[in-house]
C-alpha positions in Angstrom: 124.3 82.1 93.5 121.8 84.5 92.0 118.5 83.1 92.5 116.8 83.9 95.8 117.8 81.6 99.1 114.4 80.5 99.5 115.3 76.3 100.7 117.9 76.3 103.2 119.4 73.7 104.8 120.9 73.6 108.7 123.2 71.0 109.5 123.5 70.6 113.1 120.7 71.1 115.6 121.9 72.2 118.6 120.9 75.1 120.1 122.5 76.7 117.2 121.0 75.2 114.5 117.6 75.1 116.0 117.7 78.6 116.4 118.8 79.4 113.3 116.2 77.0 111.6 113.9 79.2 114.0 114.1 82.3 112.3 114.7 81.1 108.9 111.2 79.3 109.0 109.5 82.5 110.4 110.6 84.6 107.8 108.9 82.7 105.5 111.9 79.7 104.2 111.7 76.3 103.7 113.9 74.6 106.3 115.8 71.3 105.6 116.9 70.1 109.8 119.8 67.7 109.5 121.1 65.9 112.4 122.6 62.3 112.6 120.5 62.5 116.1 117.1 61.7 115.6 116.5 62.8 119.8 118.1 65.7 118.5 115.6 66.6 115.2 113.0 65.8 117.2 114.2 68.5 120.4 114.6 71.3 117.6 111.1 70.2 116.3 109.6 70.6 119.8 111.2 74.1 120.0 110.0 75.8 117.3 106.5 73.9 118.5 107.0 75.6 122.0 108.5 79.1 120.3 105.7 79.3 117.9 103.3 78.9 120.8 104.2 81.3 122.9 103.9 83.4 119.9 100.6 82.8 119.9 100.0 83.5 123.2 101.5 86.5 123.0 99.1 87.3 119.8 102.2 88.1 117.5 101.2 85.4 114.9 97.8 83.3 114.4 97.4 79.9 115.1 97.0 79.1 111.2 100.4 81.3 110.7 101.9 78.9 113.3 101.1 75.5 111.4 102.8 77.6 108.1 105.6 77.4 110.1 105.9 74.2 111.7 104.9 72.6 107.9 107.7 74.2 106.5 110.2 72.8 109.1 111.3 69.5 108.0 114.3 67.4 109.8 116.3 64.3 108.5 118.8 62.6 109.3 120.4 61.9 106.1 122.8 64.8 104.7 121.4 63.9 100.8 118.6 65.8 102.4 120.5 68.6 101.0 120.5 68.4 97.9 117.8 70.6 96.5 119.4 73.2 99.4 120.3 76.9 97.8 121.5 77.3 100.8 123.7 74.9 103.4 124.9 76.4 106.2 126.6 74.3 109.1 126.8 74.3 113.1 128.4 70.8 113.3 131.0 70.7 116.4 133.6 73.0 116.6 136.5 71.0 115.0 138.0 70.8 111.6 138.0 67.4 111.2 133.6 67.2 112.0 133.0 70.3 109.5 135.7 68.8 106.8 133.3 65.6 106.7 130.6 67.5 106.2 132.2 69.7 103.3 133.5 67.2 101.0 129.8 64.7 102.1 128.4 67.7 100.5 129.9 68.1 97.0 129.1 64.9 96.2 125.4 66.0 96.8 124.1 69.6 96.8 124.1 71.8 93.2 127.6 73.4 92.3 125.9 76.8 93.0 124.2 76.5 96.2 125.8 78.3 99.1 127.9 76.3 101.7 128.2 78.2 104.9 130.1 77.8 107.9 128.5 78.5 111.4 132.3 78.5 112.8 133.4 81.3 115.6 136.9 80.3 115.2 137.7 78.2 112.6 139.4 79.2 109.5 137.0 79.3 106.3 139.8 79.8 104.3 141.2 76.4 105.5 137.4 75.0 105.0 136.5 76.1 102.2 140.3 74.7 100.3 138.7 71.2 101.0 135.7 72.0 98.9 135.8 70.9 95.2 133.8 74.7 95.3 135.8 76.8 97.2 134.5 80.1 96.1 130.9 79.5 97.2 132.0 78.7 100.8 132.0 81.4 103.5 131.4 81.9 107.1 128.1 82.9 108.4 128.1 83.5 112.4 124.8 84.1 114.3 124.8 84.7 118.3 123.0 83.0 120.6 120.2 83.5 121.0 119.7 83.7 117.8 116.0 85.1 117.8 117.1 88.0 119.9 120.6 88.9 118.7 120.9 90.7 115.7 124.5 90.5 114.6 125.5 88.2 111.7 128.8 88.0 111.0 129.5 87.2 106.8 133.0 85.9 106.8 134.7 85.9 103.5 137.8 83.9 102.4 140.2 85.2 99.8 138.6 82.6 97.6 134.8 83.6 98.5 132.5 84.4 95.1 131.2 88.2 96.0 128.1 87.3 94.9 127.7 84.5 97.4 128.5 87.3 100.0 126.1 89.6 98.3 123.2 86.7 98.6 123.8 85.8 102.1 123.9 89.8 103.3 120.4 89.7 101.9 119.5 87.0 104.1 120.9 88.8 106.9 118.9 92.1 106.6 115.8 90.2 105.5 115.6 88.4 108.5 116.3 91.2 110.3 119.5 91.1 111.6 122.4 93.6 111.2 125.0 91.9 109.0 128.4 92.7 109.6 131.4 91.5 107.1 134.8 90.6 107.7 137.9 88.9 106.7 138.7 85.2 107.7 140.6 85.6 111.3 140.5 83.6 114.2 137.4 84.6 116.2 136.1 87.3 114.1 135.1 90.8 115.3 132.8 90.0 118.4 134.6 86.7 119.4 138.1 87.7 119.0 137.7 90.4 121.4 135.5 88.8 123.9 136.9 85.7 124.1 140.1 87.5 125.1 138.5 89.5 127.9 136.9 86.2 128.8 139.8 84.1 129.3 141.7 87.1 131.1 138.7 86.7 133.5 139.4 82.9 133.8 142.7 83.6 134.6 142.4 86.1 137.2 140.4 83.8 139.4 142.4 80.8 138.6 145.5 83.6 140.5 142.7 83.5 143.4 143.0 87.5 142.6 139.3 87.8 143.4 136.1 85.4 144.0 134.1 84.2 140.7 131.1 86.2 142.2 133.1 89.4 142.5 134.7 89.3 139.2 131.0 88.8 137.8 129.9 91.5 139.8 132.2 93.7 139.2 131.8 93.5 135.2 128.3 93.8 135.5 128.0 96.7 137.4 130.8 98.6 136.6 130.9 98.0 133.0 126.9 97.6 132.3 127.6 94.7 131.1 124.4 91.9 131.0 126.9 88.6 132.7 129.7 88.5 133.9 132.7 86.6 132.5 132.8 83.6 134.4 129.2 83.3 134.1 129.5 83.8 130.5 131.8 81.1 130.0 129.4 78.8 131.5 126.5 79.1 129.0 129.2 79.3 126.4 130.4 76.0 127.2 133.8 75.8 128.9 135.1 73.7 126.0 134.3 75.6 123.0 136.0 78.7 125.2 138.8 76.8 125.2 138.3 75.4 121.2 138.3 79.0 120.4 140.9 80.0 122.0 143.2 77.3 120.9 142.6 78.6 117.5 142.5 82.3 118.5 146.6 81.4 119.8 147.2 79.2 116.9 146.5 82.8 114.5 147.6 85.3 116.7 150.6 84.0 118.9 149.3 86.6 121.3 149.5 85.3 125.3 146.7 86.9 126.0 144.8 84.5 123.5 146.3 81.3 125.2 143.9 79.2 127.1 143.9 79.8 131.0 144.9 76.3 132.2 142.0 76.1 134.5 139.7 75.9 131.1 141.8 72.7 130.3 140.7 71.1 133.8 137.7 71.7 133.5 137.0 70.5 130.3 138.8 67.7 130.9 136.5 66.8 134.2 133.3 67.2 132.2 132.7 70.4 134.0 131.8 72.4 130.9 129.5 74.7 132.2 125.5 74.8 132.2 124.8 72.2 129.6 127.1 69.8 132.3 125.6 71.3 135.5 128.6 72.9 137.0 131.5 74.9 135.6 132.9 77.9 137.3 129.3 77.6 139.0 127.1 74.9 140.4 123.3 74.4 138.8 120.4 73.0 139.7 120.8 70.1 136.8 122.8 69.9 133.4 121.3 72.6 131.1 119.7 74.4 133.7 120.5 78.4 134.2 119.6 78.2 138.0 122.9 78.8 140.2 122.8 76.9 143.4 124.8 77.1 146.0 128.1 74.6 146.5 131.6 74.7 148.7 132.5 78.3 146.8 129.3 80.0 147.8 130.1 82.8 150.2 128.3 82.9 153.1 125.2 85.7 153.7 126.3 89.3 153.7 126.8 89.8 156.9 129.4 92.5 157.8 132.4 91.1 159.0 132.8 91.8 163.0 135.3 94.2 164.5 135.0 97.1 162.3 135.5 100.8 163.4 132.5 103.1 163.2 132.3 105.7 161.2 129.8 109.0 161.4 131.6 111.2 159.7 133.7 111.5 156.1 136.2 113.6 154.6 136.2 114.0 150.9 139.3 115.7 149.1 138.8 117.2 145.6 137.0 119.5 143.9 136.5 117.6 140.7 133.0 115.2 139.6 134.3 112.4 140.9 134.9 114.2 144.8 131.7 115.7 144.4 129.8 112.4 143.9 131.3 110.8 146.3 130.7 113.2 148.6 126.8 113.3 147.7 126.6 109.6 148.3 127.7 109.8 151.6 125.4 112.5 152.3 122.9 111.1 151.4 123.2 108.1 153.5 123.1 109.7 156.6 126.9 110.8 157.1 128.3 114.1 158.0 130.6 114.9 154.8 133.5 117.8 155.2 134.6 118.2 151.3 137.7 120.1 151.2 139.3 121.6 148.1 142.7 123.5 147.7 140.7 126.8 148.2 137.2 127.8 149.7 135.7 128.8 146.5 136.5 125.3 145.2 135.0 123.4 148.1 131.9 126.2 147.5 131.5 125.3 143.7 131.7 121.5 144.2 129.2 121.8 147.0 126.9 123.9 144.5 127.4 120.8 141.5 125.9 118.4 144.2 123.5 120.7 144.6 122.9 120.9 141.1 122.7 117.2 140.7 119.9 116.9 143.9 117.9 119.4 142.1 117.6 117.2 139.5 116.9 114.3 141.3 113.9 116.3 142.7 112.4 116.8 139.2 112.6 113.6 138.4 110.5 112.6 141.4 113.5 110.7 143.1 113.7 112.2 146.0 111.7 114.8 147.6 112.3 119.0 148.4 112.9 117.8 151.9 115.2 115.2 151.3 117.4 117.2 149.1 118.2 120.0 151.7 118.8 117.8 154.8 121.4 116.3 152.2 122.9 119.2 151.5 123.1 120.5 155.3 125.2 117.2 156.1 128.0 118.1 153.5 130.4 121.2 154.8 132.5 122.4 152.5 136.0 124.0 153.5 139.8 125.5 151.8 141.6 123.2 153.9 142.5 119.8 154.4 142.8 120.5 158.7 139.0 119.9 158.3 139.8 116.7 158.3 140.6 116.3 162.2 137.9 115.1 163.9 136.6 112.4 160.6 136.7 108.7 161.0 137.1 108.3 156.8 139.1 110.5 154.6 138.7 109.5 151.0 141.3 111.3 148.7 139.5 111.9 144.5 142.6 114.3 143.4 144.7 114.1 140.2 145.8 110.4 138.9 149.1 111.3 139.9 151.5 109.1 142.3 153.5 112.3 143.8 150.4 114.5 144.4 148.5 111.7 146.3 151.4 110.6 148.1 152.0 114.6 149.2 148.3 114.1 150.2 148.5 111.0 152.7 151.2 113.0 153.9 149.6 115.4 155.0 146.2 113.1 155.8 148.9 111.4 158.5 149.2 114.7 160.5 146.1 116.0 160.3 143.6 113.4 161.2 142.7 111.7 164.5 144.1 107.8 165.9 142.2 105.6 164.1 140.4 107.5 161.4 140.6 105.2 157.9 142.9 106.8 155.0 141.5 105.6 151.5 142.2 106.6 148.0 140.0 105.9 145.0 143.0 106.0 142.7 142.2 103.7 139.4 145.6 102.4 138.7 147.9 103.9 141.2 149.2 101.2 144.1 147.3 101.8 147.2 150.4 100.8 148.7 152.7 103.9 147.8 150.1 105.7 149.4 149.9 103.9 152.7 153.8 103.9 152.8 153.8 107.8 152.7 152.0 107.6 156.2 153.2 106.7 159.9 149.8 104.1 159.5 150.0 101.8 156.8 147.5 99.6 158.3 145.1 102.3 158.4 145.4 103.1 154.5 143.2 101.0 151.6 141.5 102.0 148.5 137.8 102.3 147.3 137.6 102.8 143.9 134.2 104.5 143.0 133.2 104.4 139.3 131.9 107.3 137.6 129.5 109.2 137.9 129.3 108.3 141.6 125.4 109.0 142.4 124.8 106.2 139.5 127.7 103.3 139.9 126.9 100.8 142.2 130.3 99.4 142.4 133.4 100.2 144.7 136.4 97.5 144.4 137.6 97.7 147.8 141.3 97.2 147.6 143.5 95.7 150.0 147.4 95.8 150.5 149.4 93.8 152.3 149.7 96.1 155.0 146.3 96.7 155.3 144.2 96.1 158.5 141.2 93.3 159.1 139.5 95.8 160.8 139.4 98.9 158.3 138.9 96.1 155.6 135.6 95.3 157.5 134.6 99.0 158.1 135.0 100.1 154.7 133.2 97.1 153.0 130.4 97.8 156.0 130.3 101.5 155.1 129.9 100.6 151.4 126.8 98.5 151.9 125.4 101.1 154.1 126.2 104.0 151.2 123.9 101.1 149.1 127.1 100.4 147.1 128.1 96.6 145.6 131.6 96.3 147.5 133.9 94.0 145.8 137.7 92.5 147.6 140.4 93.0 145.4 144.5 92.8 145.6 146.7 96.0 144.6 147.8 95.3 141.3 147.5 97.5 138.7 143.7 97.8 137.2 142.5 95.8 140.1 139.4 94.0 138.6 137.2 96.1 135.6 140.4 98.4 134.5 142.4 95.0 134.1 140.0 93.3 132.5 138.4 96.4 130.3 141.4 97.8 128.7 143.2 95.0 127.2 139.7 94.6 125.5 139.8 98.1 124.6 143.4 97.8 123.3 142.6 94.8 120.8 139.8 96.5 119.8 142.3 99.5 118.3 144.4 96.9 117.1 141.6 95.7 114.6 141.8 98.8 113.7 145.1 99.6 113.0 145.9 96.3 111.3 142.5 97.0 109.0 140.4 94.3 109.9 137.8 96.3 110.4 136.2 99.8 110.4 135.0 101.9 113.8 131.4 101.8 113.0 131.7 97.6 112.3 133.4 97.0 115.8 130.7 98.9 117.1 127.8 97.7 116.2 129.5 93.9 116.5 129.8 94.2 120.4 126.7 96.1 120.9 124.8 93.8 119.1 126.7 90.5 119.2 128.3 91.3 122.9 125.1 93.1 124.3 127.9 95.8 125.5 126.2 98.9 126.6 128.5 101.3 124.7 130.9 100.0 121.2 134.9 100.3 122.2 136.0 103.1 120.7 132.0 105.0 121.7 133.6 104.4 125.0 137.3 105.0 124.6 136.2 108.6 123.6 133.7 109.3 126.4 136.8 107.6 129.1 139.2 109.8 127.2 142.2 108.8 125.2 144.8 110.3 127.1 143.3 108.5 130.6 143.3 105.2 128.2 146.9 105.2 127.4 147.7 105.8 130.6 146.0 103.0 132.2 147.7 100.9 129.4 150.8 101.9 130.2 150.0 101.3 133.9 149.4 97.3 133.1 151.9 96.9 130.9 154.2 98.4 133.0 152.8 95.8 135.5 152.2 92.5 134.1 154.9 93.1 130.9 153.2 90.9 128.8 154.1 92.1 125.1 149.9 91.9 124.4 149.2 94.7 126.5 151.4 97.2 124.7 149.6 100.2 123.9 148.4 100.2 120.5 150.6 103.1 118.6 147.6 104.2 117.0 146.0 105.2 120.9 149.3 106.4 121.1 149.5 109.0 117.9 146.2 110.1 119.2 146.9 111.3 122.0 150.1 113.0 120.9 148.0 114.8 118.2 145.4 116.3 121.6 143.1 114.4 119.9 141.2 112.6 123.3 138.0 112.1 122.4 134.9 113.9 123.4 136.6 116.3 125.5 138.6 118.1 123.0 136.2 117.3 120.1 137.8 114.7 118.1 139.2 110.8 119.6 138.6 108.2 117.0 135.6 110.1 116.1 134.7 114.1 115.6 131.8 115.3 117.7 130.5 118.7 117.4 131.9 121.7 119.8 129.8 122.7 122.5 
């Protein structure tokens, strides 16, 4: 286990294996390609032929450097091609029973101290490596596909692992440039045992025909920053390992949230497993293609829906960021905006933080000197909510508070004209005790801006029971016209990101808590292995602790499922004021400003 890992073996090309054999052959190792497929050595042979091509092209290696390469690429498909291997590492299917065969085949072949690793994103190592006649040099080494552009390797130790097999693969890791990341032997790791959560939440919310596959997508994408959505994530996946990993995820954790969405079972079962079977949650052009085409689910062109009332003029309440960048997006599409605060020097000082942000959207060359003041002449500001009498949209942004908004609609129900649309952009709250605290139910619905405002593309437009086919259309119409991605929702609590995000968020303090694994680790794992924009607990502390728990307690309150319990860690927190970057300190200390 000391001497370097300069002949490594992949057992297993698939797209795994080939990209692992991929980068292992650039930076400079000899490659032994094993696969009982001889269609499939000779695909991962054309690969690394194409990869190392376009390479070329692209000048980032010579054309002499390439043959290196290729020459020290060599497939078989015999596993005693192993056996003069310091290295083995193995992406056979995801099932105990394929990898087993492969781990006892190979102590019957490869030296007692070469390094047997497991490519498993599920599977216990522990359980693996017991079947070895080595146990301690066995241990789990998980890449993310693509492997040549994701850098997170997660080294996966069992309590039986040798420490200096761990040591020899971590050196691997950083010298082929990836950030390696260990952790203990649990189902799904860091990166996988939170996203495969979030992913089969998502798989369950449109299997409830909650929301459309293309909103849920859409609404993780641009709310969150995230680079797929879920359901389209699932589909490169592979609908069938989702639901492998899972299984296992269950099988460890007992957790409901971990247990497979049924519709993952159907489709497996029908051979719809996603791109690499030409349809899964989506339709594609042919098996293994990324194209989506369009089939019976498709929705038709984005055509506003007819009957819709017309609107010239909004009313924004609040003096807060999120009322203020509401109420520049309006303005800045054209509509008249009254913004009314509890007091005129409220509504003045919100009215000067727009003003503040157009300024600096004129430095920036975004808009022009021009531009920026006919915006501002289109937004009035006022102490009173009578303002609100001749608009055809009032949009509440007040406190997160059920009683205060509810006082509000009130008071909306007097005050504005027959037909004017009533909409909160409440994040947890039901839209419906809102409408019921008018004369106008039908009027009422929610629009749920994401912050900041200006930036977010998103609004989840949010329906009720109550609520009107006609105000539906209007405020999905106005959205597109505010350049806003509107997505349908029911109101339930967290309607589609919130419900989706938090639970994620929640397991991700869990780790914590329990000690699987450190802040910084979790971190970098779903930046890196997730292509998450921000780590959890970056982004628990910018969202704020105290707003956290409360949306937690909102869903669990809601759905009851044990699994959505606050994590009492969140919750000693936030009793301590400690709420993350607001009041200096969350899970992390930042420096007062």
């Amino acid at each position: 286990m000391d001497t370097p890992l300069s002949t490594i073996a992949v057992v297993g090309l698939g797209t795994m294996g080939t990209g692992i054999a991929d980068v292992l052959v650039r930076a400079g190792r000899e490659v032994i390609g094993i696969d009982i497929s001889d269609t499939a050595a000779a695909q991962a042979v054309a690969a690394l032929e194409a990869s190392t091509a376009r390479a070329v092209a692209r000048e980032r290696i010579t054309e002499e450097e390439r043959q290196d390469v290729l020459a020290r690429f060599r497939t078989f498909s015999d596993l005693q091609a192993a056996a003069e291997a310091d290295l083995v590492i193995e992406v056979v299917p995801e099932s105990y029973e394929a990898k087993q065969e492969v781990f006892r085949a190979l102590d019957g072949i490869v030296r007692p101290g070469t390094i047997v690793a497991t490519g498993t994103n599920a599977l216990s190592v522990t359980r693996l490596a017991a079947d070895s006649a080595h146990p301690e040099r066995v241990l789990g080494l998980h890449f993310f596909t693509p492997v040549q552009a994701m850098k997170l390797v997660e080294v996966v130790s069992s309590v039986l692992t040798d420490p200096r097999a761990v040591e020899a693969v971590t050196r691997l890791a950083l010298d082929l440039g990836k950030e390696p990341v260990a952790v203990g032997d649990r189902a799904g790791f860091i990166a996988d045992g939170l996203l495969f959560g979030y992913l089969n939440q998502a798989a369950a919310m449109y299997e409830a025909k909650y929301a459309s596959r293309e909103d849920i997508d859409a609404a993780m994408k641009l709310g969150c920053g995230l680079p797929m959505g879920p359901l389209a994530l699932l589909d490169l996946i592979g609908v069938d390992t989702a639901r492998t990993v899972l299984e296992a995820m269950y099988a460890d954790s007992h957790d409901r949230l971990h247990a497979p969405a049924p519709i993952l079972k159907q489709l497996s079962e029908a051979g719809l497993t996603g791109r690499k079977s030409g349809r899964g949650f989506y339709t594609y052009e042919a098996p293994g293609s990324g194209e989506v085409v369009r089939d019976a689910l498709t929705p038709l062109g984005s055509a506003a829906a007819a009957g819709g009332r017309e609107v010239r003029s909004v009313g924004v309440a609040g003096s807060g960021t999120m009322a203020s960048g509401i109420a520049e997006v309006f303005a800045k599409a054209g509509y008249q905006v009254v913004l009314a605060a509890r007091s005129q020097e409220k509504a003045d000082t919100a009215k000067a933080r727009i003003a503040k942000s157009l300024a600096r959207s004129v430095d920036k060359g975004r808009m022009t000197g021009e531009a920026r003041d006919a915006t501002l002449a289109l937004i009035t500001p006022a102490g009173t909510l009578d303002a609100f009498a001749d608009v055809d949209l009032a949009l509440e942004a007040v406190a997160e508070d059920l009683e205060i908004k509810q006082e509000l609609f009130a008071r909306l129900d007097k005050i504005c004209k027959p037909g004017a649309v009533l909409a909160t952009t409440t994040s947890s709250l039901p839209v419906v005790a809102c409408a019921r605290a008018t004369s106008r139910p039908q009027d009422v619905i929610g629009m749920h801006f994401f912050n900041p405002a200006p930036a977010m593309k998103l609004v989840e437009i949010v329906r009720t029971v109550l609520t009107g086919d006609d105000v539906h259309a209007t405020v999905r119409e106005v959205t597109t016209k505010i350049r806003k991605h509107p997505v349908d929702c029911g109101d339930r609590a967290g309607f589609i990101v919130n419900a989706l995000l938090f639970p994620y968020l929640n397991n991700a303090i869990k780790m914590v808590q329990e000690h699987y694994a450190t802040l910084d680790d979790i971190d970098a794992a779903m930046k890196l292995g997730g292509g998450y924009p921000m780590g959890p607990f970056e982004l628990l502390d910018v969202v704020g602790l105290d707003v956290s728990l409360a949306i937690e307690q909102v869903l669990h309150r809601e759905f009851r499922d044990p699994g959505l319990a606050p994590a009492p860690l969140l919750e000693h927190l936030v009793a301590a004021g400690c709420l993350g970057r607001k009041t200096g300190r969350g899970f992390r200390e930042y420096a007062r400003r």
